[in-house]
Each structure stands twice: as C-alpha cells, then as structure tokens.
N, C-alpha and C positions, 0 to 999 in steps of 0.2 A: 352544663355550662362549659362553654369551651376554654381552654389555659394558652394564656400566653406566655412566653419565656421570653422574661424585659429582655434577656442576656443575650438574644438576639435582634433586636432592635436598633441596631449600629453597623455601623461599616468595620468591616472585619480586612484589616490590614494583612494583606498576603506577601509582601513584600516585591522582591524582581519576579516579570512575568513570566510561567516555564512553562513550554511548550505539552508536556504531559505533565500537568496537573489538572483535576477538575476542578474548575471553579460553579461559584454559586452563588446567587444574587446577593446583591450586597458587599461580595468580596471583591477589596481593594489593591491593584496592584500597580508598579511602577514599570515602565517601557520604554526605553529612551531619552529616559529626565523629565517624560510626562507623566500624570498618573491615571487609571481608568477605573473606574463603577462597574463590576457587570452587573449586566441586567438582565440575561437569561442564562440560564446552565447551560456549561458548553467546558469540551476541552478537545484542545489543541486549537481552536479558533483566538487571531491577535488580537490584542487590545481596540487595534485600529478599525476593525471592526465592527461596525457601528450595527447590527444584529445583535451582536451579543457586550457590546460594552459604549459605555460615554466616560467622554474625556472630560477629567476633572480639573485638570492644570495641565497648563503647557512649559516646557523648557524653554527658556529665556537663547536669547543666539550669545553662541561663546566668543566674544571677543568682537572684531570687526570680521565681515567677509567668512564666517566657520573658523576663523586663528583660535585660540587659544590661549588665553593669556600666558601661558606654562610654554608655549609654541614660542610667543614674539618673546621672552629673556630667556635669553639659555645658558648664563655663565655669570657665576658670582659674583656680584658685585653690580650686575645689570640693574637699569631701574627703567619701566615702562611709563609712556607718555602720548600723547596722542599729538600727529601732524596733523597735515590739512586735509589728510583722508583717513586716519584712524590710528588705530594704536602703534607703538614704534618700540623699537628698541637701543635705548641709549646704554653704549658698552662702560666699564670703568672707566675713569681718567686716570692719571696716572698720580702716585702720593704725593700729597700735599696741594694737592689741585680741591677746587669747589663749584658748587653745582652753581650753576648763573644762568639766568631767563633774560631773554631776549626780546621782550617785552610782548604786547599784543601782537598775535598772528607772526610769530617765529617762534625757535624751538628752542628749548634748553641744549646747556652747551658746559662742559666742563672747562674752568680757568682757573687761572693765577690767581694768588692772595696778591696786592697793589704793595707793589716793595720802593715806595717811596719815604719810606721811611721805616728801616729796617738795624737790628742788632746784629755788628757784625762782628765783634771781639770782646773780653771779656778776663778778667785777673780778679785774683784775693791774693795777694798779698801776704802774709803771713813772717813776722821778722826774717825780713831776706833786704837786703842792703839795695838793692834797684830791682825793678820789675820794667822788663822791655816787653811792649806792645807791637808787635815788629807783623809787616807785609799786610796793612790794613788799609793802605791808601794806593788807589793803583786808577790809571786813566783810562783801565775797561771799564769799569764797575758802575759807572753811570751816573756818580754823588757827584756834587758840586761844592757839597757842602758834609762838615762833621760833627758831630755833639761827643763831646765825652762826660760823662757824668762820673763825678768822686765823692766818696761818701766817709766819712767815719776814716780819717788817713791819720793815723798818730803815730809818733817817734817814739823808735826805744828812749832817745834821749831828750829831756830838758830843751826847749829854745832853741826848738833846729829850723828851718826856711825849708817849706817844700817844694820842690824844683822840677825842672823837666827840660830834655833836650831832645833834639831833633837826630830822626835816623836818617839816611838819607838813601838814594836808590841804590850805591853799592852797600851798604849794610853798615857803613861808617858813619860816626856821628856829623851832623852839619857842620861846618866853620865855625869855630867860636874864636869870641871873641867880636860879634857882633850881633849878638843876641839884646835885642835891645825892647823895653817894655816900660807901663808905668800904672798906676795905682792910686786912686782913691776912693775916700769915704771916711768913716766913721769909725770911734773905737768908745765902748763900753765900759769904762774903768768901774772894778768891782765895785760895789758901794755906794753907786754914784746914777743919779736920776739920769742925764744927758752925753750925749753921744758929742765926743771933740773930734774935729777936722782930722784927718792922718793921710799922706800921701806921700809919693816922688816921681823920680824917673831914674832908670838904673838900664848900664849897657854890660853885661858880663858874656861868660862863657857857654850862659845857660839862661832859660829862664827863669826866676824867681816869681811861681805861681803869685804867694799872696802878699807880695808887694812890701814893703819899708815897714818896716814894724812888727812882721808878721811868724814872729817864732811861734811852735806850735807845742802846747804843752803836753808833756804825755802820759800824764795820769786818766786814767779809765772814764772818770767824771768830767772831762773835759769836751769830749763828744768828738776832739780832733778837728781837720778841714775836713766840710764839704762846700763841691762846687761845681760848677755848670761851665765848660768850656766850648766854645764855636770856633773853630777851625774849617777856615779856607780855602778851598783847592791848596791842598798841601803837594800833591803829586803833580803839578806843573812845575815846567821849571821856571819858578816867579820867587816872589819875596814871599815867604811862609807869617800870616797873620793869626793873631788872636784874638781871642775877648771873653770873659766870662767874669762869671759874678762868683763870690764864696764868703763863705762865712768861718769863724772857726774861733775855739777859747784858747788865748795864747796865756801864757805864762809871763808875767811881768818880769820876767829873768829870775829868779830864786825860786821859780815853782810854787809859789805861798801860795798868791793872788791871782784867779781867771778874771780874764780882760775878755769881751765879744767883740770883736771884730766882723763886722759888715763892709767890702767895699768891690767897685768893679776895678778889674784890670784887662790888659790889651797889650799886643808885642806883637816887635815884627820881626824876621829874620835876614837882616840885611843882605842875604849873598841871595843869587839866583840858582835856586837847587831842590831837584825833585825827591821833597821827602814820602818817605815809605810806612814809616815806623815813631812810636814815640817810646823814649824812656822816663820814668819817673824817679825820684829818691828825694832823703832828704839830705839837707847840709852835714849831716853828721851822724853816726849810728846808722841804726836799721828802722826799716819801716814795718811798726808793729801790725798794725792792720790796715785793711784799708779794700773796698772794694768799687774795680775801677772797671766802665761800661762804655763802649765806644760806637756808636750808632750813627751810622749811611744818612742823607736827606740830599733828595733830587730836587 
C-alpha cells in the first residue's frame, strides 16, 4: 500500500525568488510583489515563466503613474491628496495655520484661523493700586470694535468705586475732567425679596465703571464686580464711547450688609482723542484681585 506524507500536501512558502535555488512543485515564491506556484522542477528558471511556474497574485500599481506614495511626500509635515490627475503633494503650512478644503473638484489648501473675533491682551491683577492695559487699540489692527471682560475685581478697601481712564496715543492719560457717563438699574437690598430703581449721571475725571451707588465690598464672599464692557473705535480720533452691563455685592457702607447690584452703564469722552490704552483702579486702596480680558471684533 503506498504512503502518503499529508505534510506535503501544501504549498510550501519559499519566500523571495533566488536565482540558484531549486525549486519543486508546489513551492511558493514571491518576485516583484507578485507571488508564483511552481509547477515543474527547475532552477534558475523566473517565476515569470509560465513552463515552470503560475502566477498567484499580482502587485497592485504604486501610487499613480509607478510614484510611490514615499516618492510624492518627502518632508515632515507633508500630507498626500489627490488632484485632478492623482496623488499630490501638499508641503507644511506654516504654525498656526489649518488644513481647509476647497470644496468639490479643488484641492486642499492651508489657512488662517478667522480672527474676527480674537484675544488680544490680558492682566491679574493682584493688590497693585492700577493696572494699565496699554497699546491695545491701534487703526492697523482691523477691530472696529472692543469687548473687555472683568471678573471677580475687589478692593483692598471697604466701599471704594471701580474706575477707569482713558490712555491716549502719546502714553498720557485722556483730558479729564470730561469724562462723562450714566447708570441704571436695580439694587438687591440684603433681606429683601425686590430689586429698587438706582441710577445718575456724573461728569468727572474718570470713568466711574459702576455707576451711583456702586461701592464695591471687599470681603472674599462678596464675589467683587463683574462686567461686560463695549468700547468703540477708541483709536480714532472721535469722542471715545462706552456701554456695558455689571453686576457686583456692594457693601452698604459699614461692610455688615451685601447689597446685588444689577445695572447697564455707558460714557462718553468728550474731547476728540485717539486712545491707545486703558487703566483701571479703584477709588481708594489697591485692587485685590481681579481678572481683566480685552478681545478685538471686526
């Protein structure tokens, strides 16, 4: 009875094809990303050879045109895409730039983040008696407009008014003494279910952010002003406007009793004068904390 050996009943992987090796039916080798069967004993005959071997697989095409995907990006940062006739190479952009497609039938393209509304200065404060925001408004820059946002602004002392004044393009503060604004809304009295009327109108040296009434208490629990300010092409040389909303727990003058104060205010800077810069403080003391964010809008 004759024997068979299962252990040859397989394709026997020879790996890359060598020119003096013998091969032997069955044995399997690979030859320019194709692989071949032979199928008569033979050596030094190539795969290609269709006498002594069949093709088991074919190598796929590299790339477009024989390229190379490794060919078309050649430097860190490259990323490959295909045009309108095959794969491309699109180089780095440069930092801070991002990748942007150009819709059906055009090609990606590195751009800008949209800076229409962007962060472009920034303070903490920390008990220091003024903090000057200085060379944030300028007629290259493209804003028309400016938000500053104030958070958490409390007085070393008791019942002080938190204020601000205008820098102007030589580094000096604007004209005072026609700093003119006004304020209302609403006041909170501790205890007390309903919010009473509170307002004015006042012309000083300076601005008085939060308006008639608005001493700011400076115990920890108070939470201090915050508030939302719009400022208007300040770097023209025009009348410098304001407007913002704030809130804040004032101190009924002894420090006992937090009062909430909710109200909007608005001022204008009567002289015609191109400001650059703003400073903040309070009426009196130092400003214990306080973090102030000044942001661009086109």
């Amino acid at each position: 009875m004759a024997t068979v050996n299962l252990g040859s009943i397989k394709f026997k992987w020879k790996g890359t094809y060598a020119g003096g090796t013998a091969y032997t039916i069955d044995d399997v080798v690979s030859y320019n990303g194709s692989s071949y069967i032979c199928i008569q004993a033979s050596t030094g005959n190539l795969p290609t050879d269709t006498a002594y071997f069949e093709q088991m697989s074919q190598a796929g095409t590299n790339g477009t045109d024989g390229t190379d995907v490794g060919t078309v990006i050649t430097t860190q940062g490259d990323i490959v895409y295909r045009d309108a006739s095959g794969l491309a190479r699109l180089g780095a952009g440069t930092s801070g730039q991002v990748l942007q497609t150009g819709g059906t039938g055009a090609n990606p393209s590195w751009g800008s983040v949209s800076s229409d509304y962007v962060k472009i200065a920034s303070a903490t404060p920390s008990n220091v008696q003024t903090v000057d925001i200085d060379n944030i408004f300028s007629t290259s820059d493209g804003y028309n407009s400016y938000e500053v946002i104030i958070t958490n602004a409390t007085p070393t002392d008791d019942t002080k008014n938190f204020e601000m004044r205008l820098i102007n393009s030589s580094g000096s503060f604007a004209l005072g003494g026609v700093y003119a604004w006004h304020s209302g809304g609403g006041e909170l009295p501790n205890g007390t279910a309903n919010f009473t009327q509170v307002g004015g109108t006042f012309s000083a040296n300076e601005f008085r952010l939060i308006g008639q009434g608005g001493q700011v208490h400076s115990g920890s629990s108070g939470g201090g002003v915050n508030m939302t300010l719009q400022i208007i092409n300040p770097e023209k040389s025009a009348y410098t406007t304001y407007h913002g909303h704030y809130s804040l727990m004032r101190s009924n003058g002894g420090g006992s009793v937090d009062n909430l104060m909710n109200m909007i205010s608005a001022g204008v800077h009567r002289n015609q004068e191109s400001i650059r810069g703003l400073r903040f403080f309070f009426s009196g003391g130092n400003i214990n904390n306080a973090v102030i964010t000044v942001y661009g809008r086109k």
